[in-house]
DOROGU-20241 format. One line per field, with one value per atom (N, C-alpha, C): atom name; z, y, x; residue in three letters. Coordinates in nm, 3 decimals, always signed. Each point is the difference from the previous one (the first is absolute). Example, Ala and Ser with C-alpha at 12.3 -4.5 7.8 and 13.67 -1.06 7.14 Angstrom:
BEGIN
fimi (N CA C N CA C)
zz (+0.780 +0.000 +0.000 -0.072 +0.006 +0.073)
yy (-0.569 +0.119 +0.120 +0.105 +0.119 +0.109)
xx (+1.319 -0.089 +0.090 -0.035 +0.082 -0.077)
lummar (ALA ALA ALA SER SER SER)
REM end
This chain:
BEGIN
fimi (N CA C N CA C N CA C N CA C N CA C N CA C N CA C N CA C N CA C N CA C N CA C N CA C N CA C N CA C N CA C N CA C N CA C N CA C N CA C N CA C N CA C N CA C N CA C N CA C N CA C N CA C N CA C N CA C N CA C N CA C N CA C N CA C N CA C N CA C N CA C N CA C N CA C N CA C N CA C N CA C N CA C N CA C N CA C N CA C N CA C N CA C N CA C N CA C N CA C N CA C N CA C N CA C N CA C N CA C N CA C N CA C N CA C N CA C N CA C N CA C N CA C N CA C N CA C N CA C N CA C N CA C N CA C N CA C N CA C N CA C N CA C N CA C N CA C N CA C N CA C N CA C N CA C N CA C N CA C N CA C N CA C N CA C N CA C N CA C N CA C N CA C N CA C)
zz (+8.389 +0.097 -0.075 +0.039 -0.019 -0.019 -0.041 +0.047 -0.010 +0.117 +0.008 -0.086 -0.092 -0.063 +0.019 +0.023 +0.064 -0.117 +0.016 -0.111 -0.049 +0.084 -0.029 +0.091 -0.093 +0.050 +0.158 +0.045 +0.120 +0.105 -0.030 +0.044 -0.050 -0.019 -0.050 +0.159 +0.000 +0.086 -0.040 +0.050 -0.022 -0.042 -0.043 -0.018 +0.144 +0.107 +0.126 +0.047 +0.011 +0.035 -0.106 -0.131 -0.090 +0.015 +0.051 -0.018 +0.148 +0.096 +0.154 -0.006 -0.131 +0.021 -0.106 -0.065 -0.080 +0.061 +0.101 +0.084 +0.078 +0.072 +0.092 -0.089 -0.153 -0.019 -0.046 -0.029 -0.024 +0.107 +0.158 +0.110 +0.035 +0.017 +0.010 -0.111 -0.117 -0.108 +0.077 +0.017 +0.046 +0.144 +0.108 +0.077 -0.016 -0.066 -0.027 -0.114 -0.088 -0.131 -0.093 -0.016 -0.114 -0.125 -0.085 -0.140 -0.073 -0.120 -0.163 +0.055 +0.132 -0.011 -0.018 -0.146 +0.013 +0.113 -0.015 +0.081 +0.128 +0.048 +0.164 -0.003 -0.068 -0.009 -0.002 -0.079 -0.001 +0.138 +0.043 +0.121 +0.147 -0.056 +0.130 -0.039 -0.127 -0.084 +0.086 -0.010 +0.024 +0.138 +0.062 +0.164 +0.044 -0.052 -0.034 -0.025 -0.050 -0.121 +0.101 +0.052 +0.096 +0.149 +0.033 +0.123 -0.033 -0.123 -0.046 -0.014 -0.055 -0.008 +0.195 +0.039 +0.137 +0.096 -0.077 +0.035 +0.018 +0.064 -0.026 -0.113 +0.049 -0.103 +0.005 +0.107 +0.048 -0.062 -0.056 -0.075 +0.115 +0.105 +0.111 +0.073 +0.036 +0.029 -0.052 -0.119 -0.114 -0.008 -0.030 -0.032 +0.153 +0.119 +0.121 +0.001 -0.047 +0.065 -0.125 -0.132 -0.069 +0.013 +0.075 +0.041 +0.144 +0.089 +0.117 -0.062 -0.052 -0.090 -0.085 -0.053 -0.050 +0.085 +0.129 +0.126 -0.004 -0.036 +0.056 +0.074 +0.115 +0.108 -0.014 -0.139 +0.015 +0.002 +0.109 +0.060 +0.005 -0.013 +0.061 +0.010 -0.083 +0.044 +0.088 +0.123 +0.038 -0.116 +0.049 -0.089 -0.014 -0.058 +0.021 +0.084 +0.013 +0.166 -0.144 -0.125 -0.027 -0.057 +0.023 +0.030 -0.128 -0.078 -0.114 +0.085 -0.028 +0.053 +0.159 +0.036 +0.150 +0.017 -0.131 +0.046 +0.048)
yy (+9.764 -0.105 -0.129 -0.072 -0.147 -0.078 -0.083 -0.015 -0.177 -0.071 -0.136 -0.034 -0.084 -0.081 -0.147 -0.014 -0.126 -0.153 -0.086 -0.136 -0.058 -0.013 -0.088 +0.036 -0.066 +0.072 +0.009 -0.147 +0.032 +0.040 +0.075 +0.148 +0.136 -0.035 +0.198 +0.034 +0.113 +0.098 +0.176 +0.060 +0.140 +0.073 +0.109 +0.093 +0.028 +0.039 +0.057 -0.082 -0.110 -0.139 +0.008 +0.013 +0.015 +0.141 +0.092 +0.111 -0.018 -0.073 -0.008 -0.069 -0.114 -0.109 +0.096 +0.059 +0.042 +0.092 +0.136 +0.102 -0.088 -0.143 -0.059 -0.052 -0.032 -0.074 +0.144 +0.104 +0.111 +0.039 -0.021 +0.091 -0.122 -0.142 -0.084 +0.036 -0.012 -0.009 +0.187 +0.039 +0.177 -0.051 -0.031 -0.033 -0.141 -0.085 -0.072 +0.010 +0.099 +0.062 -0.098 -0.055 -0.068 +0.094 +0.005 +0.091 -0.043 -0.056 -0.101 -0.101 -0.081 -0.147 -0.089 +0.014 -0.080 -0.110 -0.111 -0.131 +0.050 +0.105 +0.013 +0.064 +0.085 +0.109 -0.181 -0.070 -0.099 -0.099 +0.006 -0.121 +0.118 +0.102 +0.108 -0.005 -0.022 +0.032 -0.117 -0.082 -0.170 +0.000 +0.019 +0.007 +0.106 +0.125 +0.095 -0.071 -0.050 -0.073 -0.121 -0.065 -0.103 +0.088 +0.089 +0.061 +0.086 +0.036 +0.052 -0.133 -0.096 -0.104 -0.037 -0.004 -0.021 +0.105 +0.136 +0.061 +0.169 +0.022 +0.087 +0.115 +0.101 +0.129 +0.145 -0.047 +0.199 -0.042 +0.110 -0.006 -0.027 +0.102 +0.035 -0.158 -0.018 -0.207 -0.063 +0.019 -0.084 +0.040 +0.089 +0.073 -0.065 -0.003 -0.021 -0.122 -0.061 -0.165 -0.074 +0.016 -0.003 +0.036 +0.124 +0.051 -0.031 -0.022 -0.145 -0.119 -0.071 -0.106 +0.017 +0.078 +0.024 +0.045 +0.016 +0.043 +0.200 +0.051 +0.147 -0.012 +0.087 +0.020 +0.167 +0.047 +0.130 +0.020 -0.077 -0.033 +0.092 +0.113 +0.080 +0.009 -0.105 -0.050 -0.143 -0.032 -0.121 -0.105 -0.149 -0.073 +0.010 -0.004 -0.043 -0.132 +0.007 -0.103 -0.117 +0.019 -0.088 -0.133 -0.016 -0.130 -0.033 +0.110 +0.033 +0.044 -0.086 +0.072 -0.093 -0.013 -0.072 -0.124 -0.069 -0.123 -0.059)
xx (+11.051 -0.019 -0.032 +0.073 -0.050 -0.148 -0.046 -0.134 +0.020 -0.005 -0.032 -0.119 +0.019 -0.094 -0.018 -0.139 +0.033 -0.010 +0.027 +0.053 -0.102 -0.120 -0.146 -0.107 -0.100 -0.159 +0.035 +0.044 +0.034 +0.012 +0.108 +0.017 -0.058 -0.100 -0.086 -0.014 +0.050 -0.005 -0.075 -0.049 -0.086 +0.130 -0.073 +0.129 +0.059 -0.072 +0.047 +0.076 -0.013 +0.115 +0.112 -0.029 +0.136 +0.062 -0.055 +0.086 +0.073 -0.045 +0.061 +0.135 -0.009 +0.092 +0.106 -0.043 +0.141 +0.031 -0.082 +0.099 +0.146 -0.123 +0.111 +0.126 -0.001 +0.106 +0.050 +0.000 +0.125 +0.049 -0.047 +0.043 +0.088 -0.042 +0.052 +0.182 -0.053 +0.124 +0.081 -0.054 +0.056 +0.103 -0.067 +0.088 +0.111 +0.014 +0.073 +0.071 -0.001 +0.075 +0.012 -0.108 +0.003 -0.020 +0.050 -0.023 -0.046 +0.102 -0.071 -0.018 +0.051 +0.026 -0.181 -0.023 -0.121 -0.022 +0.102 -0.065 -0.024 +0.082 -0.046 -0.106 -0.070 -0.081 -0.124 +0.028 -0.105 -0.020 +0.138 -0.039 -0.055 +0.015 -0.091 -0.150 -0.005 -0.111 -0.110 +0.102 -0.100 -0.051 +0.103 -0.012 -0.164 +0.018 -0.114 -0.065 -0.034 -0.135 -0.059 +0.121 -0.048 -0.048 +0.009 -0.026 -0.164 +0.017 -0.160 -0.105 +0.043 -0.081 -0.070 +0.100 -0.064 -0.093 +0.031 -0.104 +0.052 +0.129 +0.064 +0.013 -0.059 -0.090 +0.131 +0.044 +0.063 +0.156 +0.023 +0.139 +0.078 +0.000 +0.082 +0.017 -0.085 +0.021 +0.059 -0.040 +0.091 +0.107 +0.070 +0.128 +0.100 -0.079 +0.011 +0.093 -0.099 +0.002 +0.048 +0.064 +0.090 +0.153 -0.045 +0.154 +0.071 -0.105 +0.067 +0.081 -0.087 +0.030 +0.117 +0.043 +0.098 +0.105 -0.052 +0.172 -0.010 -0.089 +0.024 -0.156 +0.033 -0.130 -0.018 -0.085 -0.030 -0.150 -0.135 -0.085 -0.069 -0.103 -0.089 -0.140 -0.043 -0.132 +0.002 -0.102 +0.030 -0.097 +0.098 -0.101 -0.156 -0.029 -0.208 -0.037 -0.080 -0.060 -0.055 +0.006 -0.149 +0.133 +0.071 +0.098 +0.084 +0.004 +0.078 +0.139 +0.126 +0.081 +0.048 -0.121 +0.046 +0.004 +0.085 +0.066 +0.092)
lummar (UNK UNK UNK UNK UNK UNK UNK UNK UNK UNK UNK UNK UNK UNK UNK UNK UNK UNK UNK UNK UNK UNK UNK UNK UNK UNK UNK UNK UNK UNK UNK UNK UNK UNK UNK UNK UNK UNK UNK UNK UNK UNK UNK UNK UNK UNK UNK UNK UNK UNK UNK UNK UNK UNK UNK UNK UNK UNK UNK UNK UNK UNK UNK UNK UNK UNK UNK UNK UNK UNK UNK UNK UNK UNK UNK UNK UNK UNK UNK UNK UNK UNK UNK UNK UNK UNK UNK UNK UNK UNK UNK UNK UNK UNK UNK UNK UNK UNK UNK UNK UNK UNK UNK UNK UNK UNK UNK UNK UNK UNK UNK UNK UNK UNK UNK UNK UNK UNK UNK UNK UNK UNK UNK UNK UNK UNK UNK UNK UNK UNK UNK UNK UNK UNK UNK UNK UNK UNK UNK UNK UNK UNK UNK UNK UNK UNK UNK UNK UNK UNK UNK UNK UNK UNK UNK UNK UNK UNK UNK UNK UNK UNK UNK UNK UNK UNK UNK UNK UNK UNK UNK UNK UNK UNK UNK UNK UNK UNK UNK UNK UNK UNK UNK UNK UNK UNK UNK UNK UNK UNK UNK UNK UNK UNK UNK UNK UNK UNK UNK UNK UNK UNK UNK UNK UNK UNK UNK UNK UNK UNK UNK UNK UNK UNK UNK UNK UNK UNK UNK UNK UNK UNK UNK UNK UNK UNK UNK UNK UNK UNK UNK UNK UNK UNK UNK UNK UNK UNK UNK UNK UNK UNK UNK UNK UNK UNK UNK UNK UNK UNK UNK UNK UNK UNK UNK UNK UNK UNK UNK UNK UNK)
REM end
């Protein structure tokens, strides 16, 4: 598995937040078949990274609401109420 690392102090995230954001970017990269293609594997990467910064913890959200955004609706958690997501 992958593991998102993040660019600057910045962004320090716990392990439990880094291991959430990299499940979401392989299930993410799994349903959209991305393979070697680094740059895409990075611009999912970013999107992740910007959705954890706002507060967003559960892979399943993330993986979610990346993969709307990208045009497939395979949804099974609803969004979270705390306004991550509901813009």
């Amino acid at each position: 598995m992958a593991t998102i690392i993040p660019s600057s102090q910045d962004d320090a995230f716990d392990p439990d937040a880094l291991r959430a954001m990299s499940i979401a970017l392989e299930e993410v990269c799994r349903t959209l078949q991305v393979d070697g293609d680094q740059r895409e594997r990075e611009v999912i990467a970013v999107r992740i990274v910007e959705l954890a910064r706002r507060g967003e913890r559960d892979p399943q959200r993330l993986s979610d609401r990346v993969l709307r955004e990208a045009g497939t609706t395979t949804s099974v958690v609803p969004p979270a109420r705390s306004g991550v997501g509901n813009r």
